[in-house]
Wavefront OBJ file of the C-alpha trace (Angstrom):
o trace
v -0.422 57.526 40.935
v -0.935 60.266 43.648
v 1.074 60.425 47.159
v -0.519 58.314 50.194
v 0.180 59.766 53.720
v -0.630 57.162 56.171
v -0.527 57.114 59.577
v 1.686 57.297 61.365
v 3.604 53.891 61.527
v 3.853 51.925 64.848
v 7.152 53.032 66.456
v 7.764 49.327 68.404
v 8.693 46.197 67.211
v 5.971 45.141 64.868
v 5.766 42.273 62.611
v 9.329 41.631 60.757
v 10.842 44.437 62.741
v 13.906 44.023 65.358
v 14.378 46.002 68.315
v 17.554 46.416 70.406
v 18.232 49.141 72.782
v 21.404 49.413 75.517
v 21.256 49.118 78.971
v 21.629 52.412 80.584
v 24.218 50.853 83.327
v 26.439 49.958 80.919
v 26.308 53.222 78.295
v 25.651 57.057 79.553
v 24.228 57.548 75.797
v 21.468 54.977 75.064
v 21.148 54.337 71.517
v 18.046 51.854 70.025
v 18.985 49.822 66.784
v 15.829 48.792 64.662
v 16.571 46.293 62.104
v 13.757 46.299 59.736
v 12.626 44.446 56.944
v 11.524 45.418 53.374
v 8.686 47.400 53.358
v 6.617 49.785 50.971
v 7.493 53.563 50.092
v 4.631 54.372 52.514
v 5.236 52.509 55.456
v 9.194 52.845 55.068
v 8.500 57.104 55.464
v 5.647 56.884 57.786
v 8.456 55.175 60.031
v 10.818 57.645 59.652
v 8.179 60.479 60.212
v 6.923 58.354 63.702
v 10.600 58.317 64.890
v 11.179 62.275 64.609
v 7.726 62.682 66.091
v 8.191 60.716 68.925
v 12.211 61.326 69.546
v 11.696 63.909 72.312
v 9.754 61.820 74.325
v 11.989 58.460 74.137
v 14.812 57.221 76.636
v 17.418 57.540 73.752
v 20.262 59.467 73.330
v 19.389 58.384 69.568
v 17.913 55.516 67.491
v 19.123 54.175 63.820
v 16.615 52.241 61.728
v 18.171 49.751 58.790
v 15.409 49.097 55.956
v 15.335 48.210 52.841
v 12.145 48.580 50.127
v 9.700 46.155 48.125
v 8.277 47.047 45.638
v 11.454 49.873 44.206
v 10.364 53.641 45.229
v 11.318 56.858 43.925
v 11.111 59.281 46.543
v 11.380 62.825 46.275
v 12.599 65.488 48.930
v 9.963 67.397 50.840
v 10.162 70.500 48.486
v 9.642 68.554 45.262
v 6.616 68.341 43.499
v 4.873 65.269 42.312
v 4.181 66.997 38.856
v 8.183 66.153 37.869
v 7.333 62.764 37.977
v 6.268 60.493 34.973
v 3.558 58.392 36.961
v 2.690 56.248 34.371
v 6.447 55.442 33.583
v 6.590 54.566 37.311
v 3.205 52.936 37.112
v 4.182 50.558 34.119
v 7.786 49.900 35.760
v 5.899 48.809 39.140
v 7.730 51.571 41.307
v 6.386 52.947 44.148
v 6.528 57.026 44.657
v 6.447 58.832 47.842
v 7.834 62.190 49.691
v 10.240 61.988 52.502
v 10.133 64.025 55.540
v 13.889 64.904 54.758
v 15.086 67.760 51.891
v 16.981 66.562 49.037
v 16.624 65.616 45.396
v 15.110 62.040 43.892
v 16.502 59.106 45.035
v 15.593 55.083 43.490
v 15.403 52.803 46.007
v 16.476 49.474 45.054
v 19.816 47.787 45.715
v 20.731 50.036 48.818
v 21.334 49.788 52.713
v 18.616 52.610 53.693
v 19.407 54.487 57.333
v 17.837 56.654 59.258
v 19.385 58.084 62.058
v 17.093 60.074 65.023
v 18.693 62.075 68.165
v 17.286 64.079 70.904
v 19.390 67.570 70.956
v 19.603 67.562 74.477
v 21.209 64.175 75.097
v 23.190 64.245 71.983
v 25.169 66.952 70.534
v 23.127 68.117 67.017
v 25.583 65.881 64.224
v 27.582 67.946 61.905
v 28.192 67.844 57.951
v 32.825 66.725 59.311
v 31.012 64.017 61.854
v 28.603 62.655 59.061
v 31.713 62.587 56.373
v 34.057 61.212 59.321
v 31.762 58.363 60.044
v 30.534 57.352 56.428
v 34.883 57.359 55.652
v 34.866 55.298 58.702
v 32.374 52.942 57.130
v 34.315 52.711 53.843
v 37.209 51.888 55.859
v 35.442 49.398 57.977
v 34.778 47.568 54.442
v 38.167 47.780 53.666
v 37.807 50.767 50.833
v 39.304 53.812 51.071
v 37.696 57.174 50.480
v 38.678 59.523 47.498
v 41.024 62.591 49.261
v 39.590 65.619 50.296
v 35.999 66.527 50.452
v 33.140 67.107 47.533
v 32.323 70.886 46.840
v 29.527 72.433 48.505
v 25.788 71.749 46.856
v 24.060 74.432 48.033
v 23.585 75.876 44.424
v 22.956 71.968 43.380
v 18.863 72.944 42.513
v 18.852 69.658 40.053
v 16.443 66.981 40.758
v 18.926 64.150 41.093
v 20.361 63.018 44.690
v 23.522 61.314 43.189
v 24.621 63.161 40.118
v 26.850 65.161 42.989
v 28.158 64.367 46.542
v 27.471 66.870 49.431
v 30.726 68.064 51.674
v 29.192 65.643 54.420
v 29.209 62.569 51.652
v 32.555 61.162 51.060
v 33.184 59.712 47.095
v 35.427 56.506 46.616
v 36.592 54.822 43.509
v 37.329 58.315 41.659
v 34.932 60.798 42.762
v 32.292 58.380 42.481
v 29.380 58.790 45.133
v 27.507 55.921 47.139
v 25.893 57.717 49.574
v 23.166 59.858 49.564
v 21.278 61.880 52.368
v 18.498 64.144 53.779
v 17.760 65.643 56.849
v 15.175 67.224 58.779
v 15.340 69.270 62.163
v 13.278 70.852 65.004
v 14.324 72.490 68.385
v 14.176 69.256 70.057
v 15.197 66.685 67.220
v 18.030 66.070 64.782
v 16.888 63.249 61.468
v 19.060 62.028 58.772
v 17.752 59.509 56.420
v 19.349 58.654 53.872
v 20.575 55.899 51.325
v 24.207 53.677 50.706
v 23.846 51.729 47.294
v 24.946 48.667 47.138
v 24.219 48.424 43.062
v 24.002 52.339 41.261
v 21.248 54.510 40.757
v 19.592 53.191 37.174
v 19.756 54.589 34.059
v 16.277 55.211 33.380
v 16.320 57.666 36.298
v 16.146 60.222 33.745
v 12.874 58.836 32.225
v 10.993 58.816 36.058
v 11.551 62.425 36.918
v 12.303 65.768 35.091
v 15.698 67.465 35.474
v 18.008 64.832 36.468
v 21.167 65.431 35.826
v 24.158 62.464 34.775
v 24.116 60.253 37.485
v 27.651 59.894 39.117
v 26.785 56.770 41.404
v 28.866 53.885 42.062
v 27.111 50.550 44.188
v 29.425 49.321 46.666
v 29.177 45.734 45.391
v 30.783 46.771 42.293
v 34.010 47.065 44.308
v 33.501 44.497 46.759
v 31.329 41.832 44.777
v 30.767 39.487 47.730
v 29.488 42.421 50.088
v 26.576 41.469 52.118
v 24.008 43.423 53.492
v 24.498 41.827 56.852
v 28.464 43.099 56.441
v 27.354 46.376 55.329
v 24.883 46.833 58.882
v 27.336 45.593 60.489
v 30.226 48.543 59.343
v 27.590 51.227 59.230
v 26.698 50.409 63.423
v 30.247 50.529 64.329
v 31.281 53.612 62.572
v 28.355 55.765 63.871
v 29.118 54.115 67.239
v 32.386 55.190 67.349
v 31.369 58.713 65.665
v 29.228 59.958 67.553
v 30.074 57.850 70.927
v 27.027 55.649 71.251
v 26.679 52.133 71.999
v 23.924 49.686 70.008
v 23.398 45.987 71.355
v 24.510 43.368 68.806
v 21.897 42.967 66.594
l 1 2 3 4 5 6 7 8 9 10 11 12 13 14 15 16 17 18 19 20 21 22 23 24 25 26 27 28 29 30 31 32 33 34 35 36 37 38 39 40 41 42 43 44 45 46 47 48 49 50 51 52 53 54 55 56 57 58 59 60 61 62 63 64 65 66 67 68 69 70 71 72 73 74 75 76 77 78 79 80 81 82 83 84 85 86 87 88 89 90 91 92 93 94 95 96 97 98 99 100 101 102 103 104 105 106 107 108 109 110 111 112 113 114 115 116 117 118 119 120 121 122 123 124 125 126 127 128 129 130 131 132 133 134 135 136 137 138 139 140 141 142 143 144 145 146 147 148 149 150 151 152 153 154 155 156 157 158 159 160 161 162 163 164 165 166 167 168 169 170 171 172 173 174 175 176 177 178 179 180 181 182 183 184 185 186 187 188 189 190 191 192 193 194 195 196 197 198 199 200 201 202 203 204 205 206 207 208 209 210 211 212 213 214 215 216 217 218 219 220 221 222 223 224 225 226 227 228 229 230 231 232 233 234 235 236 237 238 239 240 241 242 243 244 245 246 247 248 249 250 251 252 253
């Protein structure tokens, strides 16, 4: 199993992808919403890769994608190396493995609600680490959870190869210092991106048997505390909260 780099991947509305975008009479900060359906490690990053490509030259304030993933993918952060990962464990499991454009550490992409979230610098104020935790709490909240107190200690000495065996200061934990959100980000002079992934089930066990060095997972899936959570509910919170965050409007979906 080696790493494919396609192309890269159609930015408009393509087959099993939604597009929405504001009018710009009725919002000063056009946003885009792209609802997409599950795709392949490959295509799912080459998307994300097209978006911060193309950012500077698009209408939009910002755009969020939704996506989910078929077959499950590990993927790794841009510094990691493909020689940490048991390829034939992935091969024989049927999981997909692929390299994001974003930092971070592994992530399993299964159960989850998968963002990514583009902006153009100079229509939108470059997000920060308290507006990312503000508007993931607000998202909790939105659900009807409430977020542990306080905020997670810095990871910048974090150099495991786990995303969720420790929360961020810009990740929120809930139900105990548990953490359900994991995220990446990539930047340029023109372009703010931050992908990442909300689990609706945890990360699995056998995490520790796909890639060297991870450490004990300390994941929680949303649907363990709200069993009847949909992924349509989920979407739903996530819009509103980094509507209201970061002052943008998206159409309904």
């Amino acid at each position: 199993m080696g790493l494919n780099k396609p192309p890269l991947y159609p930015l408009l509305a393509k087959e099993g992808m939604t597009e929405c975008m504001t009018s710009e009479k009725s919002d000063p900060k056009p946003a885009r919403l792209i609802i997409d359906g599950p795709r392949d490690g490959a295509a799912n990053m080459a998307a994300d890769e097209a978006l911060f490509y193309a950012a500077a030259n698009l209408p939009y304030a910002a755009t969020l994608r939704l996506y989910s993933w078929n077959p499950p993918t590990l993927s790794l952060g841009r510094r990691q190396k493909l020689e940490e990962v048991n390829a034939e464990k992935c091969r024989a499991l049927g999981i997909d493995v692929v390299k994001r454009i974003g930092g971070g550490a592994a992530v399993y992409h299964g159960d989850e609600i998968t963002y990514c979230f583009v902006s153009r610098n100079d229509l939108l104020p470059i997000p920060t680490g308290e507006q990312w935790h503000a508007a993931f709490s607000l998202f909790l909240e939105k659900l009807g959870l409430m977020p542990d107190a306080g905020k997670a200690k810095s990871r910048v000495s974090h150099d495991g190869n786990a995303c969720f065996a420790c929360a961020a200061e810009d990740e929120p934990t809930v139900g105990g210092g548990k953490k359900f959100v994991g995220s990446a980000r990539r930047k340029s002079k023109a372009v703010f991106l931050q992908h990442g992934s909300i689990l609706l089930s945890p990360q699995p066990d056998f995490l520790c048997e796909l890639v060297t060095g991870a450490e004990t997972d300390a994941s929680i899936g949303l649907k363990t505390l709200l069993p009847s959570l949909t992924r349509e509910t989920a979407h739903a919170a996530l819009i509103a909260a980094i509507e209201e965050t970061f002052s943008l409007r998206f159409p309904p979906a």
